[in-house]
Every structure is written in structure tokens, then in C-alpha cells.
C-alpha positions as CSV (number, residue, x, y, z in Angstrom):
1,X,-267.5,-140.5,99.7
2,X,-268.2,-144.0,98.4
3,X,-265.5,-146.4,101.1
4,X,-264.6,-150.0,101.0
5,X,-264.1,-150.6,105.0
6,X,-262.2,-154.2,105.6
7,X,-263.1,-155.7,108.9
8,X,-266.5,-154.0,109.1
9,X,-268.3,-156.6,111.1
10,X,-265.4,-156.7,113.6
11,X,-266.0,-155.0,117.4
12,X,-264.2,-151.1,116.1
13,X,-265.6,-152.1,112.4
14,X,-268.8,-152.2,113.5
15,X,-269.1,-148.5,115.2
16,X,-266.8,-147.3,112.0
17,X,-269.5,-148.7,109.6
18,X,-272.4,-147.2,111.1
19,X,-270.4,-143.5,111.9
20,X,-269.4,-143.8,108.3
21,X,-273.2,-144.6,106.9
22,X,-274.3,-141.9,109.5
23,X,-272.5,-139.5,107.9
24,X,-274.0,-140.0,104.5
25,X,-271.4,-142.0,103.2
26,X,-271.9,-144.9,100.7
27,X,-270.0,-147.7,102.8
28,X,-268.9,-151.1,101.4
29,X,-268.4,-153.8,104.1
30,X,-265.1,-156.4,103.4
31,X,-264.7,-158.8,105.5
32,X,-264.7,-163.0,106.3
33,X,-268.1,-162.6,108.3
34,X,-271.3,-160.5,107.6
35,X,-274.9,-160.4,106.9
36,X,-275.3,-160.9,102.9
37,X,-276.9,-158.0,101.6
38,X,-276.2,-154.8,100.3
39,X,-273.0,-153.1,101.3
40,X,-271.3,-156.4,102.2
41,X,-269.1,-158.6,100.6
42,X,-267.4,-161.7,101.6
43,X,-263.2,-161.9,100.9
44,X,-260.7,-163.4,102.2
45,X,-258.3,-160.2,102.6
46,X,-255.1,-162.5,102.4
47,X,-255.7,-163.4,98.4
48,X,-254.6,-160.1,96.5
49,X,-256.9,-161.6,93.6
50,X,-260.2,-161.2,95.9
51,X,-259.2,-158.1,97.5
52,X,-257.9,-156.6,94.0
53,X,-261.0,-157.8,92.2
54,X,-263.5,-156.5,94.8
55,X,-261.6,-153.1,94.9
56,X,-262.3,-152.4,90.9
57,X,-265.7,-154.2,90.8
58,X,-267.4,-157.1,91.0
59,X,-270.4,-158.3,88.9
60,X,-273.7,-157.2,89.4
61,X,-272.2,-155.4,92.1
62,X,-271.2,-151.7,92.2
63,X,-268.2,-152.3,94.0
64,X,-266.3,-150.0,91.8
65,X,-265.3,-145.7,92.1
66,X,-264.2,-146.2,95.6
67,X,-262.4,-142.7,97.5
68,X,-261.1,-144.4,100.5
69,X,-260.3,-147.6,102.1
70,X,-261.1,-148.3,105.7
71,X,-258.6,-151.0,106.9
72,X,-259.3,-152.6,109.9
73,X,-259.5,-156.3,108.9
74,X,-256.9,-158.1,110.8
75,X,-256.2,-160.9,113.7
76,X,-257.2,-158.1,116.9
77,X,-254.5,-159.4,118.8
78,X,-251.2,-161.2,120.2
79,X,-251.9,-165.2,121.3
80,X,-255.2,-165.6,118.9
81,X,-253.5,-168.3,116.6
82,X,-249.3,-169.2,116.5
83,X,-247.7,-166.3,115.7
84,X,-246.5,-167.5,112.1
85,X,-250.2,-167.6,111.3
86,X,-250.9,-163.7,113.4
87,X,-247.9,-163.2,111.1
88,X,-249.2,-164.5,107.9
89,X,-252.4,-162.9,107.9
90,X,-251.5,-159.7,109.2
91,X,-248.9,-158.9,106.9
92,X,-250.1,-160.3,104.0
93,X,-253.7,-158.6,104.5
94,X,-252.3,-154.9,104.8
95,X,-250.2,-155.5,101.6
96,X,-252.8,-156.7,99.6
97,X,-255.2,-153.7,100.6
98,X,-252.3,-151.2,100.1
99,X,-251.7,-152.6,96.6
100,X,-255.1,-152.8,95.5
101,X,-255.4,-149.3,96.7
102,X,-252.5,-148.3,94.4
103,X,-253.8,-150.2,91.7
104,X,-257.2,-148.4,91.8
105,X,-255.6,-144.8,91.9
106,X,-257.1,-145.0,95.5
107,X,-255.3,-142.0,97.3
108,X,-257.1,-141.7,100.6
109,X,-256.3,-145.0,103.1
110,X,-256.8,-145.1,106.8
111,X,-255.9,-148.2,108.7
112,X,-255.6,-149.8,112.4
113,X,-252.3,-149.8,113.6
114,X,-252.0,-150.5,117.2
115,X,-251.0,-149.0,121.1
116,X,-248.2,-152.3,120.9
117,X,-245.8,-150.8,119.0
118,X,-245.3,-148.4,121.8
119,X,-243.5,-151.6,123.5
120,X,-246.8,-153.2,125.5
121,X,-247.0,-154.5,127.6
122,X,-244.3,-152.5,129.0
123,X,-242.7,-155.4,131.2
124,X,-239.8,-153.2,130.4
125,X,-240.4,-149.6,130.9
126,X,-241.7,-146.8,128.5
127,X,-239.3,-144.1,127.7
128,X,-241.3,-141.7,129.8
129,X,-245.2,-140.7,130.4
130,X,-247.6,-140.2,128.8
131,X,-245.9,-141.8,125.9
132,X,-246.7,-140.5,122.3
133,X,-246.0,-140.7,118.6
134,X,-242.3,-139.3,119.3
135,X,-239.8,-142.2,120.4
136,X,-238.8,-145.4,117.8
137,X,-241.7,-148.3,117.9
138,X,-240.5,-150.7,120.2
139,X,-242.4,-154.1,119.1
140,X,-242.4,-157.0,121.8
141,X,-244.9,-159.7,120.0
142,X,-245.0,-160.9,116.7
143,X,-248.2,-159.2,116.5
144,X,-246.6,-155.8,117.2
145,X,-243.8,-156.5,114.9
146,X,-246.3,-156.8,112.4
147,X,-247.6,-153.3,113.0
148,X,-244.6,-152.1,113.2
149,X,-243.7,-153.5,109.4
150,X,-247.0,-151.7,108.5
151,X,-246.2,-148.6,109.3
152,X,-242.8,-148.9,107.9
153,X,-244.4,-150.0,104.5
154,X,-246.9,-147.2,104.9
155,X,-243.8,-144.4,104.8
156,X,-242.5,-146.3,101.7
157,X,-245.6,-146.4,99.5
158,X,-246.0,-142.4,100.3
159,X,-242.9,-142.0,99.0
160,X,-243.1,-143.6,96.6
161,X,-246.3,-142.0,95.7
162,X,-246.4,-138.3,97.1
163,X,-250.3,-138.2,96.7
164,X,-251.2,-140.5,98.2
165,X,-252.8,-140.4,102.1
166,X,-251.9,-143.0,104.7
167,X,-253.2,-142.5,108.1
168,X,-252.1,-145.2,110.8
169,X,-254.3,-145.5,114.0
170,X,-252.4,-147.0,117.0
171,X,-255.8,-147.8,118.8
172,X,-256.2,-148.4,122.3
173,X,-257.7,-151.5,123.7
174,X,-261.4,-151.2,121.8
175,X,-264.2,-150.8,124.3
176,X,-268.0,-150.4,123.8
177,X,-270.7,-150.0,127.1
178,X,-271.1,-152.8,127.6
179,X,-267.8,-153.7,128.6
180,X,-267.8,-151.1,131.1
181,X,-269.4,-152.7,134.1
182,X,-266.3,-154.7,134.9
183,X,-264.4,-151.4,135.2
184,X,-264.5,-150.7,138.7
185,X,-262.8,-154.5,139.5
186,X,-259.1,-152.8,138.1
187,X,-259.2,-150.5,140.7
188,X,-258.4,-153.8,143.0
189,X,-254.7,-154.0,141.5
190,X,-252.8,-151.5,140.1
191,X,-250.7,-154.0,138.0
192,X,-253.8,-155.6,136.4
193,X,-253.9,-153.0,133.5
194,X,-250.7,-151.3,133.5
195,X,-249.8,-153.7,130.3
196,X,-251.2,-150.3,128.5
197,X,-251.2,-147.8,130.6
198,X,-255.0,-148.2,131.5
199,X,-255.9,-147.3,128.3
200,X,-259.4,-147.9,126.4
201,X,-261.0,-146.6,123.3
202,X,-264.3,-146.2,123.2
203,X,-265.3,-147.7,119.8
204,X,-267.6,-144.7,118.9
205,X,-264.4,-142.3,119.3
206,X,-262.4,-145.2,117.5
207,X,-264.7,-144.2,114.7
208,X,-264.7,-140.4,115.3
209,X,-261.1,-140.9,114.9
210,X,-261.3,-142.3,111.2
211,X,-264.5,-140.0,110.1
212,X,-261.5,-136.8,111.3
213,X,-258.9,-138.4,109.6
214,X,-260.8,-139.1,105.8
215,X,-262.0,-135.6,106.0
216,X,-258.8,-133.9,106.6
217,X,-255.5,-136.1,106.7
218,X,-253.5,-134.5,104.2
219,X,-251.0,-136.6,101.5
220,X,-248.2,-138.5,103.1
221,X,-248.0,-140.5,106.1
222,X,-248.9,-140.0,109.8
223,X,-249.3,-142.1,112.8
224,X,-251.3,-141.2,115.4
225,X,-252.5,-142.8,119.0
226,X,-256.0,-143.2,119.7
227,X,-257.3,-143.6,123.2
228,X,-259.9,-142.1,125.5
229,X,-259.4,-138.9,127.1
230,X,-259.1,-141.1,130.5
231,X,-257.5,-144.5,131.7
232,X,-259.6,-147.2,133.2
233,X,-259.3,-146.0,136.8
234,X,-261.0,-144.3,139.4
235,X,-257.3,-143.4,141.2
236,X,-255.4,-140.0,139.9
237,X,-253.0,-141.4,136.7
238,X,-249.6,-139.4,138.2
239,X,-250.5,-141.7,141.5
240,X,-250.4,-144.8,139.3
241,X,-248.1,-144.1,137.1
242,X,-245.7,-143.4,140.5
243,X,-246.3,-146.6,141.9
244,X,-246.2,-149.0,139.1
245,X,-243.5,-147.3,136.8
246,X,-241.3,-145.4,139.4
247,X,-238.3,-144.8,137.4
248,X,-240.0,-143.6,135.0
249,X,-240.1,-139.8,134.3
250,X,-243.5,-137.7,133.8
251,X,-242.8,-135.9,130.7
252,X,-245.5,-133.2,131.8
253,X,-248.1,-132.7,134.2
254,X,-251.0,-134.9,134.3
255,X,-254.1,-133.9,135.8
256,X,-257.0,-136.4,137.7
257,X,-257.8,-139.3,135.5
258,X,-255.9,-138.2,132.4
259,X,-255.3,-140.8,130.2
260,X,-250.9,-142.1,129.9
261,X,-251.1,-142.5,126.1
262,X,-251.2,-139.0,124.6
263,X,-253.9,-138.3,122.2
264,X,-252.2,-134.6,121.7
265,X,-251.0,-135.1,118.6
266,X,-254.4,-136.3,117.1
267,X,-256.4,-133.5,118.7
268,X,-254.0,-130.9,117.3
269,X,-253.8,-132.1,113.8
270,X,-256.9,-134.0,113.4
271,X,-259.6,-132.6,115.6
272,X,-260.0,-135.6,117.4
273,X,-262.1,-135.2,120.9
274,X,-263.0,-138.4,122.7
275,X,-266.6,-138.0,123.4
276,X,-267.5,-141.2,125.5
277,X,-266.1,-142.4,128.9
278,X,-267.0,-145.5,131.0
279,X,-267.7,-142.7,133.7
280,X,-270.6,-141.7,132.1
């Protein structure tokens, strides 16, 4: 497939790019901040002119027969910039991409949601654990609140259009190996990473994640958390999830190091199978 990805130079963007090219895909890179050159183009995502105009084709540039759009361009997270500008750019970004999308006859769109609407960072308790796709988003940031309007725009446009594809991505807090020599220090304080659940991605399953979903997400909308298959810690997650969230109620059994935010539903319907762990 020929894909525009937004927010390919980003920390997930980066791993999606090169998963994408890796699978023999023709990959277009949107975003503020790259290296010029072939498969990049500079936009600012928040004028629909730019975004609109790069989507059908810019000169001297084929920029134009794309199957799928890759939205991941965004502020990452709460407390960047004020929240009227997290708000701003956000909001403003997604529509822009959606409506370009529509106005191209794009039909294929998978974008980064994110674990926050789940109601991170759970200074008042979850519904039960793991949590999943299942209960009512339950935004506590301006940032999340923005996700959450995304996804409620997302069911709108595929109804309004039932062929088109939207796949949302409620990501988990993007890690690459690097990272993963400061690991070990959570196991000091239970509380220190319980904002999520001790959840990570790996950003090579990130990208897994959104090669699965443009090969098979079918038409309509679909929300789906992605996280590793385990949490940050070396303790057992039932022990944890006891101590820091006793009134809380285990919706199943969880098993060693099991991760609290299910990835059930996207291993069921997509195929998704976290590969990489920071215990490797």
C-alpha cells in the first residue's frame, strides 16, 4: 500500500515508519520535524490547507494515490504546553487528517488514541482489573478529553460513511530498549507507576499493532488497547494490583507478570502478539 504516516519522526512514528517500509510499503513521512528527502514532507498538521493539499498531491512530488493514513502526529502528552494549546493542536490535527482523508476517498485510517481515556492516572479507582475496551472513557486531563472527543468523532464519520475504516489505538506509555535500564528502579515503590497500571509498549509492537490493523481492520470503528504482554515489574501483577488498588475487584485471574491493561481484545480480533519485553 502507498501510506501517508503523520508524526513519523516522533518516538512510536519512528518504529511505525520503518515496520511499514519493512514490509514493502511505499511510506510518506508528515510531520513538523524530519530529514528532507524522499518520503518526507514538512506540514503543520493544524492548517487543513497543508494537510488537505499534501494528501492529494503536491508538486514535483508524488504525494498523491494514498490507501491509508497513519495518524500519530500529536502533543504525546498531558503538561507539554497549557492545556488550551494540548487542546488546540490535538483537536484540530485529528480533524484535519480525518477530513482530508474523506476528501481523498481515503477509506483505511489508523490513529493513536491513548491508555488516558481509561481514567489515568487512576487517582480514583478503575472499574475493575485488568481494565479493557468495555466500560465508558473516563478522561481526567485535557489531554485525555481530547482523545476521548477523537474517538467520539471517529464513530460519527463511520457512520456517516459505512466504508470507511477507523482504528483507534489507546497506546501504552511508548518504550524502546533503551529505556529499559531504568526498569528495575520501580520495583522500589509500588505507587511510582501505578498511574497506568505499569504499563509499557514496546514501540516495535506499537508498530506491529498498526501493520495488523491496516491489513485486516474491517469498515467501521474500533478501539482497541495496546500494551505489552507484561507491566514494568519484577513482583506478580495480582500482588500489586492488591496492595495499591485494594477495593478494586480482579475481573479474572491474572498470572505472574501479566500485564493490568488487557490486550485481549486486540489479540482476538486483530492478531496482535507483543513480541518484545524489557525482560529480554
Amino acid at each position: 500500500m502507498k501510506i501517508a504516516v503523520t508524526g513519523g519522526s516522533g518516538k512510536l512514528g519512528r518504529s511505525v515508519v520503518a515496520r511499514l517500509k519493512d514490509d514493502g510499503h511505499d511510506v510518506v513521512n508528515l510531520d513538523r520535524a524530519g530529514t528532507r528527502g524522499r518520503g518526507f514532507i514538512a506540514i503543520d498538521l493544524t492548517d487543513y490547507g497543508q494537510v488537505v493539499d499534501a494528501i492529494l498531491g503536491i508538486d514535483e512530488v508524488n504525494t498523491t494515490g494514498f490507501d491509508a493514513i497513519v495518524h500519530l502526529g500529536a502533543i504525546p502528552a498531558p503538561a507539554i504546553l497549557p492545556d488550551v494549546a494540548t487542546f488546540h493542536n490535538n483537536i484540530l490535527s485529528t480533524y484535519n487528517v480525518f477530513q482530508a482523508a474523506r476528501r481523498a476517498g481515503i477509506k483505511r485510517i489508523v490513529y493513536a488514541s491513548s491508555e488516558t481515556v481509561l481514567g489515568l492516572p487512576f487517582d480514583i479507582d478503575p472499574p475493575y482489573i485488568p481494565v479493557d475496551e468495555e466500560y465508558p472513557a473516563r478522561p481526567e486531563s485535557t489531554y485525555s478529553l481530547v482523545k476521548h472527543l477523537e474517538e467520539t468523532m471517529a464513530k460519527e464519520l463511520v457512520r456517516w460513511d459505512p466504508e470507511l475504516s477507523i482504528t483507534a489505538f489507546r497506546f501504552s506509555n511508548v518504550m524502546n530498549p533503551e529505556d529499559y535500564a531504568a526498569f528495575p528502579s520501580f520495583d522500589a515503590d509500588a505507587t511510582l507507576r501505578k498511574w497506568n497500571l505499569w504499563g509499557y509498549i514496546d514501540g516495535r509492537d506499537g508498530a506491529q499493532a498498526v501493520a495488523k490493523a491496516l491489513e485486516t481492520a474491517k469498515r467501521g470503528f474500533e478501539a482497541y488497547i495496546i500494551a505489552a504482554a507484561d507491566t514494568v515489574m519484577s513482583r506478580p501483577s495480582a500482588e500489586l494490583a492488591a496492595e495499591v488498588f485494594p477495593n478494586v475487584e480482579l475481573a479474572r485471574d491474572v498470572s505472574g507478570t501479566e500485564t493490568l491493561l488487557s490486550i485481549d481484545k486486540a489479540r482476538r480480533l486483530l492478531g496482535y502478539a507483543p513480541e518484545h519485553s524489557w525482560r529480554d
